[in-house]
C-alpha positions as CSV (number, residue, x, y, z in Angstrom):
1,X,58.4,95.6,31.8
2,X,61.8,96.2,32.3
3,X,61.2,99.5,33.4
4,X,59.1,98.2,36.5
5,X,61.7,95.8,37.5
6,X,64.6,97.8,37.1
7,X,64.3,100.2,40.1
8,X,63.7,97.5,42.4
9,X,66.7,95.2,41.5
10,X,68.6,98.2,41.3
11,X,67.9,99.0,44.7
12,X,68.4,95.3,46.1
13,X,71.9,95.5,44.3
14,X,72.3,98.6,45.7
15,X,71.6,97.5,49.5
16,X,73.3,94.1,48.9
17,X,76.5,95.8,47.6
18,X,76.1,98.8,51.0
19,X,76.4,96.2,53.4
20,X,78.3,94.0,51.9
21,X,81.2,96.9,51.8
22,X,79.8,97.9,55.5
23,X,80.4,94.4,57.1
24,X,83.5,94.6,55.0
25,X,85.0,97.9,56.2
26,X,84.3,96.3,60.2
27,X,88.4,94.8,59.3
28,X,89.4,96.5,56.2
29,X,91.5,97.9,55.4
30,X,93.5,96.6,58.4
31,X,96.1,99.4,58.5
32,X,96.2,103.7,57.9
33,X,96.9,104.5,54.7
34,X,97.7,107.4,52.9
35,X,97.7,109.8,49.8
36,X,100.1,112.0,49.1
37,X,101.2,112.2,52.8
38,X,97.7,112.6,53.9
39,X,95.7,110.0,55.6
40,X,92.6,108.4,54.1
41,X,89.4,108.8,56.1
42,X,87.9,105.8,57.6
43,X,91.8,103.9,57.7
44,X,92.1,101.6,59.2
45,X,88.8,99.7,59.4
46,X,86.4,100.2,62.7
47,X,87.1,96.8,64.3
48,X,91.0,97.4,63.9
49,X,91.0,101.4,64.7
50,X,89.1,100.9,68.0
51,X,90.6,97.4,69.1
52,X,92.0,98.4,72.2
53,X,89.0,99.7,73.7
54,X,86.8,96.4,71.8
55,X,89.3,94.7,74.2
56,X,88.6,96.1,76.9
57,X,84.5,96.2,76.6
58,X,85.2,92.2,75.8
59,X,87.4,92.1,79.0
60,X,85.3,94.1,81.4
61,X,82.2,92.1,79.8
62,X,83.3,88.9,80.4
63,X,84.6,89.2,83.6
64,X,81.7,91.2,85.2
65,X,79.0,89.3,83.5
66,X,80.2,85.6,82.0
67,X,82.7,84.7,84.4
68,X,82.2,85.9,87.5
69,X,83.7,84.5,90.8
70,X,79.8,83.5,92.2
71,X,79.5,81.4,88.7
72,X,82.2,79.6,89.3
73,X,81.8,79.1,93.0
74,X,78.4,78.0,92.1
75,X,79.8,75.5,89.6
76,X,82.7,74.3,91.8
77,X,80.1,73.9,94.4
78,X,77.2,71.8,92.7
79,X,76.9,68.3,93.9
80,X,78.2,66.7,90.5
81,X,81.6,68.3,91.5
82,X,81.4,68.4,95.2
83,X,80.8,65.0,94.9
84,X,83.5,63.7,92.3
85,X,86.0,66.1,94.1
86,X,85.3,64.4,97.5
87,X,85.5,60.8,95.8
88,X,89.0,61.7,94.4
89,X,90.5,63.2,97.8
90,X,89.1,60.0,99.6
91,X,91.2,57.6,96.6
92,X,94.0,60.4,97.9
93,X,94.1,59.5,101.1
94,X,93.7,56.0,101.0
95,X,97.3,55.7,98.9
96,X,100.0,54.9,100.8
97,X,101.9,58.0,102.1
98,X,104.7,56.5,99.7
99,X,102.8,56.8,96.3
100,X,102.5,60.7,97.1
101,X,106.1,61.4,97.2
102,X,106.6,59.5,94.1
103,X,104.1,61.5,92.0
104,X,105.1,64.8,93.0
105,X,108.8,63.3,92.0
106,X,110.1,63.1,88.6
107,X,112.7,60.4,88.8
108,X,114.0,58.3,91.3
109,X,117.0,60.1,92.2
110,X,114.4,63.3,92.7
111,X,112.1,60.9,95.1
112,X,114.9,59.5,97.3
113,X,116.3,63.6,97.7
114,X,113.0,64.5,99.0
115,X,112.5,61.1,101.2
116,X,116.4,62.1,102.9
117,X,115.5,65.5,103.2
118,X,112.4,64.4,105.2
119,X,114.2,62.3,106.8
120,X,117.0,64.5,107.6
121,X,114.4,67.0,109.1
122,X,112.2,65.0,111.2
123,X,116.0,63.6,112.9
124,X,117.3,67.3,113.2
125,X,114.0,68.4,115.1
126,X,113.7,65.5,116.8
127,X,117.4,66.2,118.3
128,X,116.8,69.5,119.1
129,X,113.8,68.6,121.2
130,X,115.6,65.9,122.9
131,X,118.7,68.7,123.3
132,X,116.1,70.9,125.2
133,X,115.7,68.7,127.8
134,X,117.6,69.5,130.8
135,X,119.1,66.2,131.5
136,X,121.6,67.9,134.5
137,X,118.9,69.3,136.5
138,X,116.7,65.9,135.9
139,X,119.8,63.7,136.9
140,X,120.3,65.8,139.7
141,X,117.2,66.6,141.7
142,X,115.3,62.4,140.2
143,X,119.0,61.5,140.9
144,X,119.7,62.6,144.1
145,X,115.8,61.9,145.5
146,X,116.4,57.9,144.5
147,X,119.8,57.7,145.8
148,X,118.8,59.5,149.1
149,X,115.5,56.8,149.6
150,X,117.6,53.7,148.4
151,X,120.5,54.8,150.8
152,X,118.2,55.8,153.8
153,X,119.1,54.2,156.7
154,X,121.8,51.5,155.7
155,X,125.2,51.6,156.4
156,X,126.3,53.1,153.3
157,X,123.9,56.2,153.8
158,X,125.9,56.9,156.9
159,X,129.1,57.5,154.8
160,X,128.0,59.1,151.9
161,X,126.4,62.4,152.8
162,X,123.9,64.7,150.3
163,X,127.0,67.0,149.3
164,X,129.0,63.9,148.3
165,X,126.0,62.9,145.7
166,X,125.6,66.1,144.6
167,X,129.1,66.1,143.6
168,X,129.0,62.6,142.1
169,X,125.7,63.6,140.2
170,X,126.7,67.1,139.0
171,X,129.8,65.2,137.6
172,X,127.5,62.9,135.4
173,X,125.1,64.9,134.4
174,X,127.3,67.4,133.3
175,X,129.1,64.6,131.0
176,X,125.8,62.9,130.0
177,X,124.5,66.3,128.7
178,X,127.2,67.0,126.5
179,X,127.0,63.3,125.0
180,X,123.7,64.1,123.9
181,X,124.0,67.1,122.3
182,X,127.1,65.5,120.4
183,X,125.5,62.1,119.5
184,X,122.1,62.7,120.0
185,X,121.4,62.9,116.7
186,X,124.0,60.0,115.1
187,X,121.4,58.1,117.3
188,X,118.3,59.1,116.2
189,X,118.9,59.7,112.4
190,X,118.4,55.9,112.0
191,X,115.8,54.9,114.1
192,X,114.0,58.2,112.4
193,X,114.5,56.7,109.1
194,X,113.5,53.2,109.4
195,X,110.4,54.3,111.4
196,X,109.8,57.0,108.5
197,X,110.1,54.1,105.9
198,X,107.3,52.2,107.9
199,X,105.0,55.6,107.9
200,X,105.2,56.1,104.7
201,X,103.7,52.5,103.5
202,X,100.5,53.8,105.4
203,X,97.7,55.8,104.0
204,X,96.5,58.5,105.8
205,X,92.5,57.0,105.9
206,X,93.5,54.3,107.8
207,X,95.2,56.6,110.5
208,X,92.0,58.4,110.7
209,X,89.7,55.6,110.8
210,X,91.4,53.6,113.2
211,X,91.0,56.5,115.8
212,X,87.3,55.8,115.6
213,X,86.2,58.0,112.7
214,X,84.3,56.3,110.1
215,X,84.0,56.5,106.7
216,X,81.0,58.8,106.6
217,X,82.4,61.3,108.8
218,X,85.3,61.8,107.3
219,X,83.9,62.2,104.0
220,X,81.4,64.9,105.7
221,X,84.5,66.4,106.7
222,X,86.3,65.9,103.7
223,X,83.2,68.2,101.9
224,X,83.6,70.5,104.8
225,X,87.0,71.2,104.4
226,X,86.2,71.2,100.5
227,X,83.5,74.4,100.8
228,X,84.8,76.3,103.2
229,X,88.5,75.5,101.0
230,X,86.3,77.0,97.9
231,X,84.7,80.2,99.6
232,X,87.6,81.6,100.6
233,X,89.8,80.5,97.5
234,X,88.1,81.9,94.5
235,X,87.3,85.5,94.7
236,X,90.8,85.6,96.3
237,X,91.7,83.5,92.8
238,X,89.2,85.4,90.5
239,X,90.8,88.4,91.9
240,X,94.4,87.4,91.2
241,X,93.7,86.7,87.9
242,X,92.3,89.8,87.1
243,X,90.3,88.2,83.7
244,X,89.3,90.8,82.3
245,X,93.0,92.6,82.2
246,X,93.8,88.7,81.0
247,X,91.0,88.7,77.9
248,X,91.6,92.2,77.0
249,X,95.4,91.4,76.3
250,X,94.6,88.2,74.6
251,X,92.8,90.3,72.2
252,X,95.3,92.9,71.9
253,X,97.9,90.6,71.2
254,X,95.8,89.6,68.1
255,X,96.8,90.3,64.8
256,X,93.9,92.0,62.9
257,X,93.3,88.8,60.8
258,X,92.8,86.7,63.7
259,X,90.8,88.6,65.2
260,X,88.5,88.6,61.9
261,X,88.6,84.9,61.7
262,X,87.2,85.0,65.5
263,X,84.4,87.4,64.8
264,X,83.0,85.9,61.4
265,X,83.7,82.2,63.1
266,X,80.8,83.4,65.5
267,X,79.0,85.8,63.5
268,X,79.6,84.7,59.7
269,X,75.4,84.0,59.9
270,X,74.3,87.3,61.4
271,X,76.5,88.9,59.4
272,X,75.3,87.3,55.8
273,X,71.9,88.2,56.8
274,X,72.8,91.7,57.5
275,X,74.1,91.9,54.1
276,X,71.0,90.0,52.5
277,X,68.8,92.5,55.0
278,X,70.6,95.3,52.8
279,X,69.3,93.9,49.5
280,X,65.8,93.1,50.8
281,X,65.2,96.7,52.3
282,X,66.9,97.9,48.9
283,X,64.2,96.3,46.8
284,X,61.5,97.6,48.9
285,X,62.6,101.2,48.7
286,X,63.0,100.5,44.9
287,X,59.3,99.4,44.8
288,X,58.0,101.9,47.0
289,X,59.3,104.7,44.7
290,X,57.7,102.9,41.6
291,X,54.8,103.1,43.1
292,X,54.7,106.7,44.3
């Protein structure tokens, strides 16, 4: 009896124990060795000899096939997120200007920097444009007209000729325009900043709305803006990112027993079953040569 049985069990334990060390030498051993100077064949194990290019087959795999820039377009773009993305910008922009600066700042002192800077800018532009205005010609020629019609035919006219308020006006307009461009802006800085203070307690939905937008269309443009904001952003992104030069260095950067964990995490199953496979196939060949 024993004779019958023996072949086949020898053969299961044979197949068992051939892809058991098979599955085993995927990670083992992990690094060369050697004998007597020489290196062993078949050191280090497959997974860990050929883990740069496994890196970069996982890389180019995943990037040209499992995360591609249409997948995630198509995902950013699906009405679940289109429409919680839209609801969020909407709760955006109907904070108060204020509560923006304060959650892009990290302390108080950080939020009162960026409000001065702001305010600092807005006054300095605002200076400049007021600085560009040609106030001597203005005086001058606006000047000169109103004098001439307000004088026209009364006594004083007769006395005072155009040269004289030319003179007069060139005069003032010559001191008025250097007063403004050294106290323009010591005036403006504070109107600028209390009127910047006021701004910033409003929300930027009821600017819109109040200009005769409703609600509707500017959440139709807010959608807009979103798609159109998504089209051209990822592949730019996807590109940028380069995943597959990203996975393939994530992997590289692996130790060998990491790695392991990873695969037999995911595979530990397929694996066993390869190994059981091993013994089944084994007692089959074991029975098949009993028999013939």
């Amino acid at each position: 009896m024993l004779k019958y049985i023996a072949a086949p069990l020898i053969g299961a334990l044979i197949g068992y124990c051939t892809n058991y060390i098979a599955v085993k030498m995927l990670f083992r051993p992990r690094h060369e060795k050697y004998f007597f100077g020489h290196k062993v064949p078949l050191t280090p194990g497959a997974i860990p000899k050929g883990k740069a290019r496994l890196a970069k087959s996982v890389g180019d795999v995943i990037s040209n096939h499992l995360v591609t820039s249409e997948d995630i377009e198509g995902k950013a773009l699906n009405e679940e997120t289109e429409t919680a993305v839209t609801e969020r910008i909407m709760k955006m922009l109907k904070s108060d200007i204020d509560s923006g600066f304060r959650a892009i700042s990290s302390s108080e002192e950080e939020y009162e920097m960026i409000t001065t800077n702001l305010d600092y800018a807005v006054a300095l532009r605002m200076a400049d444009a007021v600085k560009s205005i040609n106030f001597s010609d203005i005086i001058k020629v606006k000047g000169g007209q109103i004098i001439g019609e307000q004088l026209g035919g009364s006594m004083l006219g007769m006395f005072i000729n155009p040269e004289m308020i030319d003179s007069i006006l060139g005069s003032i307009s010559d001191n008025i325009g250097r007063y403004v461009d050294d106290h323009c802006y010591n005036f403006l800085a504070p109107e600028v900043s209390r009127s910047m203070e006021k701004l910033r307690g409003d929300n930027i939905y009821d600017m819109i709305t109040s200009n005769g937008v409703s609600d509707e269309e500017l959440r139709a443009k807010v959608r807009e803006i979103y798609r159109k904001t998504i089209k051209a952003v990822i592949p730019e992104l996807i590109a940028k990112m380069d995943i597959a030069s990203m996975v393939s260095q994530k992997i590289e950067d692996m130790e060998v027993e990491q790695l392991e964990d990873m695969v037999m995490e995911v595979m530990s199953k397929e694996l066993t079953t390869i190994v059981n496979l091993g013994a089944l196939i084994g007692f089959i060949l074991g029975l098949v040569n009993l028999i013939f």
